[in-house]
N, C-alpha and C positions, 0 to 999 in steps of 0.2 A: 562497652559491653561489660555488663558485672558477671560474675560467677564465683561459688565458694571452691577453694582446694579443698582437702584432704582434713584440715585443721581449720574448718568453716571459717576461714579469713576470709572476705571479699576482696575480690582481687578485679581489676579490671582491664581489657585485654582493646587494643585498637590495631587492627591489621585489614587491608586494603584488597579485594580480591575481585578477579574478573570475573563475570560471568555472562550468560544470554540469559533476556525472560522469554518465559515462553508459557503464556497465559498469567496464570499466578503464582508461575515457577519461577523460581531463578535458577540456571545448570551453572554451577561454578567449575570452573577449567582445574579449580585443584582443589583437594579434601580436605574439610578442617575438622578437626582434633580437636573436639567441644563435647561434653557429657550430652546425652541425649536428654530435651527439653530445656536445655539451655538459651533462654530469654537473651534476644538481639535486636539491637536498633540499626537500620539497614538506611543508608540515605544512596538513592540512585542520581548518578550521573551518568547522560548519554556519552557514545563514542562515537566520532565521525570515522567512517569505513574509508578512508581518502588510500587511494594509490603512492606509492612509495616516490613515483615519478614527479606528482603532483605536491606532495611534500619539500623534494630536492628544488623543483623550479621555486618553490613559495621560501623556502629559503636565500637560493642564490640570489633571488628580488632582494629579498633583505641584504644581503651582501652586497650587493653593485649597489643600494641608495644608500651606502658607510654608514656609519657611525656618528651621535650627539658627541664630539670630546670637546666639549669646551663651548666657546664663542664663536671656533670659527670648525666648519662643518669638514671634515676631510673622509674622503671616498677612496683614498689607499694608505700605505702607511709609509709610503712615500713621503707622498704631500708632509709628513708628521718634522720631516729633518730640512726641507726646501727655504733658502735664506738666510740659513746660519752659516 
């Protein structure tokens, strides 16, 4: 986003903000602080609305099938000291 200050320097501003559409709205969750008529390039990305639960399991999956370290695959951090 460009915009001039005060001393018509362009300046340009990149900050990330949530919001819902709602027709050809967008409601942003917070206010921003931009001169009125202020030109914006808006690029949307969805959000998946997932449960907090469903998060925790899709993690811990990732947890129990370990970690890439190396050549050989190890699933705790055990395994990491075993035979020395």
């Amino acid at each position: 986003m460009v915009f001039y200050d005060d001393k018509r320097e362009v300046k340009t501003l990149k900050k990330i903000y949530k919001g819902i559409v709602e027709g050809n709205v967008i409601r942003l969750e917070e206010s921003v602080e931009l001169p009125v008529g202020t030109q914006a390039l808006i690029t949307l990305k969805t959000m998946k609305n997932e449960k907090q639960e469903d998060i925790k399991n899709r993690q811990l999956k990732l947890l129990d099938k370990g970690f890439y370290l190396g050549k050989k695959l190890y699933s705790k951090r055990e395994d990491l000291y075993e035979g020395k």
